[in-house]
C-alpha positions in Angstrom: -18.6 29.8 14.5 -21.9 30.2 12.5 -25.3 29.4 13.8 -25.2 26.8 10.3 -21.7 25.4 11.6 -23.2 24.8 14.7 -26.5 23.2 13.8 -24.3 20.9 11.3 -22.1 19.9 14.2 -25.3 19.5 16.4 -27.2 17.6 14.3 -23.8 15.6 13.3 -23.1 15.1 16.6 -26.5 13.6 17.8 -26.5 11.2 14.5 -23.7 9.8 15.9 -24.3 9.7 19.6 -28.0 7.8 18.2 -26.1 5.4 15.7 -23.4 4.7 18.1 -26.0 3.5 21.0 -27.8 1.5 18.1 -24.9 -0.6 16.4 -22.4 0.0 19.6 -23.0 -3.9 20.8 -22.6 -5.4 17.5 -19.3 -3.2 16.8 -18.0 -4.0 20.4 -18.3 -7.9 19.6 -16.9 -7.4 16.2 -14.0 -5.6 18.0 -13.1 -8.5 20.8 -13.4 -10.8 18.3 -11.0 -9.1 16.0 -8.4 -8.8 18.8 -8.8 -12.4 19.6 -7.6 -13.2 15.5 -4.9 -10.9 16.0 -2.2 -13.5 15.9 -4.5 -16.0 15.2 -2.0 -18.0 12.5 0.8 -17.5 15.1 -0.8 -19.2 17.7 -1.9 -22.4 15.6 1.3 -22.5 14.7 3.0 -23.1 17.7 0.4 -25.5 18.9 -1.0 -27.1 16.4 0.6 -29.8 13.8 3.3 -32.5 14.0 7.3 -32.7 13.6 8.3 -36.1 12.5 11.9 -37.5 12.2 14.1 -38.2 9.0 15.7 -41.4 8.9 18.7 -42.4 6.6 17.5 -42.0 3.0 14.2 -40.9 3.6 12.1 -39.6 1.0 8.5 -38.2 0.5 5.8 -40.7 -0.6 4.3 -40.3 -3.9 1.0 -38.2 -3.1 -0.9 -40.5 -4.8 0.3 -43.4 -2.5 -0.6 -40.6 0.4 -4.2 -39.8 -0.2 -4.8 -43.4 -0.9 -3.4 -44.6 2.3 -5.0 -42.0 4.3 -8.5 -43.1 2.9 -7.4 -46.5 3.6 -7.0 -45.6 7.4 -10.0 -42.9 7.7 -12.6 -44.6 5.5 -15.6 -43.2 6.9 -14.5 -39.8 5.7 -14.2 -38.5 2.5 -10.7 -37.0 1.8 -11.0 -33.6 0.3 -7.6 -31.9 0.4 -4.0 -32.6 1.3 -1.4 -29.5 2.3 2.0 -30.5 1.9 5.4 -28.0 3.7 8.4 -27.8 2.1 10.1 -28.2 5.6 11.1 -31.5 5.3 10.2 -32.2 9.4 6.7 -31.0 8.8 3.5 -33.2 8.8 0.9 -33.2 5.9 -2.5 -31.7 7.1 -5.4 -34.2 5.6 -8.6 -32.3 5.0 -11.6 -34.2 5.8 -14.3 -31.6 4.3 -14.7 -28.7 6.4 -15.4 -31.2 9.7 -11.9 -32.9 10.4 -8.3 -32.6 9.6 -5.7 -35.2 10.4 -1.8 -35.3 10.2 -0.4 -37.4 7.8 3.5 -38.9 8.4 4.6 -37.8 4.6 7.7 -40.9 4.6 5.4 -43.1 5.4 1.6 -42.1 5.6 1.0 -43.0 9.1 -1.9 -41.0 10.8 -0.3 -39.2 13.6 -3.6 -37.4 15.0 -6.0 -34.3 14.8 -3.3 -31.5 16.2 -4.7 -29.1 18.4 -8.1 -29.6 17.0 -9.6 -27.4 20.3 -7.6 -24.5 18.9 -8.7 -24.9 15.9 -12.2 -24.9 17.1 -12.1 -22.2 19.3 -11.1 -19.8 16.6 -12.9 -21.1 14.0 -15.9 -19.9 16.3 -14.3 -16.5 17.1 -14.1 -16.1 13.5 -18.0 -17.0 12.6 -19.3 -15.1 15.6 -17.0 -12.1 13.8 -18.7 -12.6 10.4 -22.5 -13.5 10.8 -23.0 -13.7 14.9 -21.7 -17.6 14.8 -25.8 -17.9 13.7 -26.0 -21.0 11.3 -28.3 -22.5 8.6 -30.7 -19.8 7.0 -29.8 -17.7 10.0 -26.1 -17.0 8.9 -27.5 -14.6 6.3 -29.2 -12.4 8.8 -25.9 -12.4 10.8 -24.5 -11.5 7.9 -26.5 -8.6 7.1 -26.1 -7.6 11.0 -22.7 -7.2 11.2 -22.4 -5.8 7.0 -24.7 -3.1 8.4 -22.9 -2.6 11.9 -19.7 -1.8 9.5 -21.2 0.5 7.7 -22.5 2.3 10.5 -19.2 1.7 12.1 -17.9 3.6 8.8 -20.2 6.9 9.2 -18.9 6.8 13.0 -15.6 7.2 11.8 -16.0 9.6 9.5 -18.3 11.6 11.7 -16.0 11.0 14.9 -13.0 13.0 12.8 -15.2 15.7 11.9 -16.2 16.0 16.0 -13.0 15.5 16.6 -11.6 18.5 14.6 -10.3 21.6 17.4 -12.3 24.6 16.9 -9.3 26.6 17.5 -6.4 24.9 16.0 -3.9 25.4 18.6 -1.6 23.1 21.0 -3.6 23.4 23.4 -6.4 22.4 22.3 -4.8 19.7 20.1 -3.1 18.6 23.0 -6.3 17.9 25.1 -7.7 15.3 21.5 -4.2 13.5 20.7 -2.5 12.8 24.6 -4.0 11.0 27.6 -4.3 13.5 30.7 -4.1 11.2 33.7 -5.5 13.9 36.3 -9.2 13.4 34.4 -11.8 10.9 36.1 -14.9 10.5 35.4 -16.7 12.1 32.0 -14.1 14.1 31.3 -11.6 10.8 31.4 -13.9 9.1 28.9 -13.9 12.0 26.8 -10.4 12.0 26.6 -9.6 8.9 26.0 -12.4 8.7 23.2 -10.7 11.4 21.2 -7.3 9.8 21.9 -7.7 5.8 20.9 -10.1 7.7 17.9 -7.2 9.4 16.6 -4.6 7.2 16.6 -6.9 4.6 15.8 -8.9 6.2 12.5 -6.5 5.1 9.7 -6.2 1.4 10.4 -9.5 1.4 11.5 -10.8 3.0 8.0 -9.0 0.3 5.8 -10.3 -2.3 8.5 -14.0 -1.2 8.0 -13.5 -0.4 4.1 -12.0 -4.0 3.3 -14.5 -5.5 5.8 -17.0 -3.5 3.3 -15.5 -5.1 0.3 -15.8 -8.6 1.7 -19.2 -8.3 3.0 -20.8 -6.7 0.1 -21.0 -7.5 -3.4 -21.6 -4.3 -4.6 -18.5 -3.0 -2.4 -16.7 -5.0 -3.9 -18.1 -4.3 -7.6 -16.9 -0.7 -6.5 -13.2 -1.8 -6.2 -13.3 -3.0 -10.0 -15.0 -0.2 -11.1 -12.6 2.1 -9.6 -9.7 0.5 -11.0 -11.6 0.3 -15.0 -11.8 -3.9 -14.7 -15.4 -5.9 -14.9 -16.6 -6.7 -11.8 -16.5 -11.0 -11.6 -19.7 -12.9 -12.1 -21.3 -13.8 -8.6 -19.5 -17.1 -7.1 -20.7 -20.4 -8.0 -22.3 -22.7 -5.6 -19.9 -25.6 -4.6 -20.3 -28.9 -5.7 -19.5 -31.1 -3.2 -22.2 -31.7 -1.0 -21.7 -31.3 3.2 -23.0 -34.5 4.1 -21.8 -37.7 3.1 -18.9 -38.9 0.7 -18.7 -37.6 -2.9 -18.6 -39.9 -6.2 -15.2 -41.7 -5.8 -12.4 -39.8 -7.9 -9.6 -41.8 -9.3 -6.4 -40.4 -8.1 -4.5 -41.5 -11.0 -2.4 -38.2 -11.7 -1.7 -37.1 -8.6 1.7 -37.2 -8.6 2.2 -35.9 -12.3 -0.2 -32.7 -11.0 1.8 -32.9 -8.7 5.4 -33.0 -10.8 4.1 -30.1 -12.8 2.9 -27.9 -9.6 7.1 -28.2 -8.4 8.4 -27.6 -11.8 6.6 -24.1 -12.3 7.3 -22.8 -8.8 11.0 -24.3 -7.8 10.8 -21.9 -4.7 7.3 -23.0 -2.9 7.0 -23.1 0.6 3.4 -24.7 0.5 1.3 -26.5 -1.3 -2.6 -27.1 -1.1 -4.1 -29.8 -3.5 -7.7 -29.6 -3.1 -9.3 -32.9 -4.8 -11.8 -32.6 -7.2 -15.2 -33.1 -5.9 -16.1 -35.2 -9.4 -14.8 -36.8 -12.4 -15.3 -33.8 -14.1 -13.8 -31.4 -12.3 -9.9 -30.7 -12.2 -7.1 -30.9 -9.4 -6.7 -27.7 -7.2 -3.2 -26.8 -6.5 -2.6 -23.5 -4.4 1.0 -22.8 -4.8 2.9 -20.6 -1.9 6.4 -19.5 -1.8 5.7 -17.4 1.4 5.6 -19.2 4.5 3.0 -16.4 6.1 0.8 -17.2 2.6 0.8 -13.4 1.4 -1.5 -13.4 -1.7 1.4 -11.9 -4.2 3.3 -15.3 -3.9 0.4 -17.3 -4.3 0.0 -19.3 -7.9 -3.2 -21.7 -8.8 -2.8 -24.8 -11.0 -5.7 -26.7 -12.4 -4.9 -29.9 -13.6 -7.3 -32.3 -15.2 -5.7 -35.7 -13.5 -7.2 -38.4 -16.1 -5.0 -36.3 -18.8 -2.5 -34.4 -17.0 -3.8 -31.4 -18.8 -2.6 -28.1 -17.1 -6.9 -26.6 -17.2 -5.4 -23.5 -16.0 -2.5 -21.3 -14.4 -2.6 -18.3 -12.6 0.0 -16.3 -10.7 -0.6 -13.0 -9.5 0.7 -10.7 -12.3 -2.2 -13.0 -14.4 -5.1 -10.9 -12.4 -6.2 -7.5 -13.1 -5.5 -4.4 -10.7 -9.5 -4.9 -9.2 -8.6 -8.6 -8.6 -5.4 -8.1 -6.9 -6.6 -5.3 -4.1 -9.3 -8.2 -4.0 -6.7 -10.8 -2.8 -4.9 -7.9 -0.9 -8.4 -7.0 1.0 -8.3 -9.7 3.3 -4.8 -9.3 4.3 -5.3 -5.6 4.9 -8.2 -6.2 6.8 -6.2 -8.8 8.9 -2.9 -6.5 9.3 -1.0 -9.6 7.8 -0.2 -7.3 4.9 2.5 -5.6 7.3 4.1 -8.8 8.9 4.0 -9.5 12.6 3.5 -5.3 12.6 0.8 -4.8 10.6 -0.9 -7.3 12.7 0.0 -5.7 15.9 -1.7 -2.2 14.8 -4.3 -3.9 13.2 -5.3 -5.7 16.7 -4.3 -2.1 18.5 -7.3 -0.6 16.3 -9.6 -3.3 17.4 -8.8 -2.9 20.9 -9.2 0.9 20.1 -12.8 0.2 18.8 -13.9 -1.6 21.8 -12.6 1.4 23.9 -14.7 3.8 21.8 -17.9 1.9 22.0 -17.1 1.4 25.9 -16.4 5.2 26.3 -19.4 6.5 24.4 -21.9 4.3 25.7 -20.6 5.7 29.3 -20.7 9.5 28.2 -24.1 8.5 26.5 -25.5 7.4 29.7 -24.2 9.7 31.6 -25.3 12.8 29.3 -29.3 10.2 29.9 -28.6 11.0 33.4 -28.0 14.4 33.3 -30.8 15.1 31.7 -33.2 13.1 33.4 -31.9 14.7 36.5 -32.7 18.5 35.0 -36.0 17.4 33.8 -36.9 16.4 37.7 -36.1 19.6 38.6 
């Protein structure tokens, strides 16, 4: 090896020893709380939501008569979304803004409860401490930009981490000692090994983890998926209308049910549909269309309907979007695993675990390589 190869792996080395003792904290709670959303959809499945039973001739209310009862029964709360299963046992989820959700009987629009609203909770907390450090108000932008940075530095640890890892003779043996736990090892040379080990195995989902994190955190990420795929980047996203306090202008709901007609009629096969109200008089009907129970983003149509004419506004599937705007849609799901089923999940919460393990290992060769040296320089 030449004395340039050397100093580049030095000086590689020691920028990634420094960056992972810097961002190593931030990229360890990013890590748990990526393992802890692992099967999160799974798990609210099986505990949260209602079954009702069919009786003789039973049939679905008109979702107009739906939303109205349900405002009827929670007036104090402004109803902003209804999601309705094609499972004919299965409860309609009310959406009370972002601070409530109720169950809705859909034969007869009795209000059967809030679910497993705890669970809900609980993960809904994961998830924010995962995104912006659970900080709130004009804080959540500085969590924001803590964790956008820690993935980027997360990104060059990666990158440098293969590099390290790379035998400098390529041979079994020393491939061997970098791809396969060796239990006889304690100590340093444990840590070592399993470092190289969960970092090998590890560094492909973890790259599309971190570069789709990238791509959601960033704009100008994401501005570099459209501009590698030749599409114009979208303008930056709107602020929302409806305010977060408070009820918004009354909406007649006259139209519901012909949105509604029109929703069915385009997509025969839907497992699930969302109709977000509109948050004025102005503004149309919202209806997310699924025919995929799991909600993968390729079976996933939009209708906008004006509901005071029935006017279809606006229909999108997802051969309507460019290539940049599908691997948009596809990002989150990659960075999820949920692009590869109950699989792709499973590796994608493996790589998180991973993550933690590589933090955990080199913060302990870290301090022990502190200690080593601190010992010598007593000497």
């Amino acid at each position: 090896m030449t004395t340039v190869v050397r100093l580049l792996r030095k000086s590689i080395f020691w920028l990634h020893l420094v960056a992972g003792c810097l961002a190593g904290i931030v990229i360890l709670l990013m890590a748990l709380t990526g393992t802890i959303l692992m099967y999160e959809r799974q798990i609210l499945e099986w505990v949260d939501g209602y079954k009702v039973t069919l009786t003789a001739n039973a049939s679905r209310l008109p979702l107009e008569e739906l939303a109205a009862k349900a405002t009827a029964a929670n007036p104090k709360q402004a109803l902003t979304a209804l999601t309705v299963e094609s499972d004919t046992n299965a409860a309609v989820m009310l959406s009370f803004g972002r601070e409530a959700t109720q169950y809705a009987n859909p034969y007869t629009g009795e209000l059967l409860g809030e679910g497993a609203a705890k669970a809900r909770n609980f993960f809904h907390f994961v998830t924010e401490l995962h995104r912006w450090l659970a900080l709130g108000g004009e804080s959540r932008d500085t969590g924001k930009a803590i964790t956008g940075a820690a993935c980027l530095v997360f990104l060059f640890l990666v990158i440098s981490g293969l590099y390290l890892w790379f035998p400098r003779r390529f041979t079994w043996h020393f491939i061997k000692r970098i791809v396969a736990f060796d239990r006889r090892l304690t100590g340093r040379a444990r840590d070592w090994n399993w470092h190289n080990v969960f970092g090998f195995w590890a560094c492909v989902p973890l790259l599309l983890i971190i570069l789709t994190g990238l791509i959601m955190a960033y704009p100008w990420a994401n501005n570099v998926l459209f501009t590698l795929t030749g599409n114009p980047p979208p303008p930056p996203r709107a602020q929302q209308a409806r305010p977060q306090g408070g009820k918004p202008e009354p909406v007649a709901l006259t139209g519901l049910n012909q949105a509604w007609d029109t929703a069915v009629a385009k997509v025969p096969t839907w497992q699930s549909i969302t109709v977000r109200l509109p948050a004025n008089a102005k503004a149309p009907a919202m209806l997310f269309i699924s025919e995929s129970h799991q909600g993968r983003p390729d079976l996933k149509s939009q209708l906008n309907v004006n509901l005071a004419s029935g006017e279809v506004v606006t229909w999108e599937t997802f051969s309507t979007y460019n290539l940049g705007k599908q691997l948009r849609f596809w990002a989150r799901w990659v960075h999820t695993g949920e692009a590869g089923g109950f699989i792709g999940q499973t590796i994608a919460g493996f790589a998180a675990i991973s993550a933690a393990i590589l933090v955990w290992t080199g913060f302990a060769m870290s301090w022990q390589r502190f200690r080593r040296r601190k010992g010598v320089a007593a000497k």
